[in-house]
C-alpha positions in Angstrom: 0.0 0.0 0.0 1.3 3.7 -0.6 2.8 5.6 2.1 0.6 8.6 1.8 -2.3 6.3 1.9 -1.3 4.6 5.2 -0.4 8.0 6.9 -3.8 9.2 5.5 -5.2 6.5 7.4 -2.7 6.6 10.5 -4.0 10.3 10.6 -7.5 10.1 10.3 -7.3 7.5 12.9 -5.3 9.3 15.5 -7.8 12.1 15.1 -11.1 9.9 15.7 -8.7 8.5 18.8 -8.4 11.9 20.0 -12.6 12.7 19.3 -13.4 9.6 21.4 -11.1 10.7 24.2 -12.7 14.4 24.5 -15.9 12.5 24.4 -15.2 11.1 27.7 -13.9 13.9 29.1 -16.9 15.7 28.4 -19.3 12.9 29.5 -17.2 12.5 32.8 -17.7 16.5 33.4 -21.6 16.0 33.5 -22.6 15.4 36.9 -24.7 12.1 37.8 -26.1 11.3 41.0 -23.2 10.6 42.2 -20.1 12.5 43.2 -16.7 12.6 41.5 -14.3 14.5 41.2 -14.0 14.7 36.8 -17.4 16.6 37.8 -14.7 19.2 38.3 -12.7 19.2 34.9 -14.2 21.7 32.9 -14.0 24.5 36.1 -11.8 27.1 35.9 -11.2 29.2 39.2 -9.5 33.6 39.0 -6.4 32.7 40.8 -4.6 35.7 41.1 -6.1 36.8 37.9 -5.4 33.8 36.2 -7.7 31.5 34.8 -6.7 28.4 36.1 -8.1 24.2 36.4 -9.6 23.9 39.7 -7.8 20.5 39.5 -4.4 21.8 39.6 -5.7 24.2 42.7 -7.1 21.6 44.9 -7.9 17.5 46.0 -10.9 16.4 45.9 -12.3 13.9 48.2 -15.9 11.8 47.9 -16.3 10.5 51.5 -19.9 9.9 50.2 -21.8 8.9 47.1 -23.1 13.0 47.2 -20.6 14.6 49.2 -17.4 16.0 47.7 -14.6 17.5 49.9 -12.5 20.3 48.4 -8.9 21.0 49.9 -7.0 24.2 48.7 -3.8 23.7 48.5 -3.3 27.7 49.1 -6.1 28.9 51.3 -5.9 31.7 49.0 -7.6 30.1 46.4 -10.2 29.2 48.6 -12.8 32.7 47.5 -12.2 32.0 43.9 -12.9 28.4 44.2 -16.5 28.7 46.0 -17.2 31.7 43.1 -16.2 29.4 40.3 -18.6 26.9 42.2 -21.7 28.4 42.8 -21.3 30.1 39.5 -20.6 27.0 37.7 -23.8 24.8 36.2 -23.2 22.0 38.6 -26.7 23.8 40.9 -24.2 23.1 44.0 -24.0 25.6 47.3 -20.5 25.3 48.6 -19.9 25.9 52.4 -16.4 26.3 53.8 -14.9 25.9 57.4 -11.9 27.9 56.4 -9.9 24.7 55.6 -12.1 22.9 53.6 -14.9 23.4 50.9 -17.5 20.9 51.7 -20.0 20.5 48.5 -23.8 18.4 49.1 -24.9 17.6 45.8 -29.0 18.0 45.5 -30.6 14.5 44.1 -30.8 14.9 40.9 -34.7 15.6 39.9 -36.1 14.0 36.5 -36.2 17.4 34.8 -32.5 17.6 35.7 -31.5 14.0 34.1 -33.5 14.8 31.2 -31.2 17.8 30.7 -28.2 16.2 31.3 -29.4 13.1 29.3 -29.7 15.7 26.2 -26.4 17.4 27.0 -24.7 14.1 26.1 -26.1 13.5 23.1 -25.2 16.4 22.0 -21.5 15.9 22.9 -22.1 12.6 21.8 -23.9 14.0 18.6 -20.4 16.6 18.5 -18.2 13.7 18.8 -19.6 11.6 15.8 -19.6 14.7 13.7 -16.1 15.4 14.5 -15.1 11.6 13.2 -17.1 12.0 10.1 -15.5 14.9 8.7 -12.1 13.1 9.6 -13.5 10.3 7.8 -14.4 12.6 4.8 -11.0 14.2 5.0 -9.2 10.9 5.0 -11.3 9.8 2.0 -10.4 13.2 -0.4 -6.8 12.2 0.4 -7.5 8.6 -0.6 -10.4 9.2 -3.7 -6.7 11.7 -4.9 -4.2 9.8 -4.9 -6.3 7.1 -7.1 -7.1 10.0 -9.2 -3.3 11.7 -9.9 -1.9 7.9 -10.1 -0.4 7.6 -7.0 -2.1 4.1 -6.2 -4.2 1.6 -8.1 -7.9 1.4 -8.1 -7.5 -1.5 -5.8 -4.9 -0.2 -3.3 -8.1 2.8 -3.2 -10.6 0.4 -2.1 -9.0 -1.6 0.6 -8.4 1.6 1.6 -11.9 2.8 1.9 -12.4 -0.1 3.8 -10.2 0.0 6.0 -11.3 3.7 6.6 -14.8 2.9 7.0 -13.7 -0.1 9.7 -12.1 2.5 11.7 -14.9 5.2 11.5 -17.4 2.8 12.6 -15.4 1.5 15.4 -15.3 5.0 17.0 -18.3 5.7 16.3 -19.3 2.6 18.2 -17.1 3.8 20.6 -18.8 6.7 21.1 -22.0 5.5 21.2 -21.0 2.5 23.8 -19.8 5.9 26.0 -23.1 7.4 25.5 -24.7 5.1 26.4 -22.8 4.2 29.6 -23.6 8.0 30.5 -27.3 7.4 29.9 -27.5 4.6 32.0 -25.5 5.7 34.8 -28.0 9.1 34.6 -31.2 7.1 35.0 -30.2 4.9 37.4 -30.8 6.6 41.0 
């Protein structure tokens, strides 16, 4: 097989990798009924005028299934992080005992699953478009090379195969994610 063709391939299949992955990341960040700390990933605290990760600003803890302990490791951080959480979407009310930020999450109501359960999709939704126009980008590069002589006709179509295996498998992938969040939303 040509060269191009494989890194073509190699390419298109590092970037559906990389789809998937932010997939999870984004699923992780929507809360469930229970706590965890990836709840946390997408928050962003003013430290020192900085935007910065809460997750490089503080450990978390989950002593309970809806209880989530907060330790600053600079008790300076400590305002910014209670303002990034109340303002965040996460519907929590921080309280703090000047070491600690101690967080309660509310049971999550059916109107609030529903939301979240549409929120997925629509990462999940993101996610499948994002490998489909990798998979379109791959196949240009491939349905070119066939056309300026590079490879033979054949060579073209076991490589549109092998594309389309790939695609599907992250879609799959993708859709076996979604539907892990779904489940773990619905379940109480």
């Amino acid at each position: 097989m040509d060269g191009s063709i494989d890194e073509s391939l190699f390419e298109a299949e590092e970037k559906m990798e990389k789809a998937v992955e932010v997939a999870k990341e984004d699923f992780a960040a929507i809360r469930t009924g229970r706590a965890s700390a990836a709840m946390f990933n997408k928050l962003t605290v003013d430290y020192y005028g900085a935007p910065t990760p809460l997750q490089q600003l503080a450990s978390f803890q989950t002593p309970e299934a809806r209880t989530v302990l907060i330790q600053p490791f600079d008790k300076g951080a400590m305002a910014g992080i209670e303002k990034a959480l109340r303002e965040s979407d996460l519907g929590v009310n921080p309280s703090n005992d000047g070491n600690l930020i101690r967080i309660v999450l509310p049971a999550l109501t059916e109107e609030r699953r529903k939301d979240y359960i549409k929120i997925a999709r629509q990462k999940g939704e993101d996610a499948k478009v994002s490998i489909r126009n990798v998979r379109r980008k791959a196949k240009e590069d491939i349905d070119k090379a066939v056309k300026d002589g590079d490879v033979g006709e054949d060579e073209g179509s076991r490589a549109e195969k092998e594309l389309e295996a790939v695609t599907k498998r992250h879609v799959d992938a993708v859709d076996d994610l979604l539907k892990g969040k779904e489940a773990e939303l619905l379940s109480v």
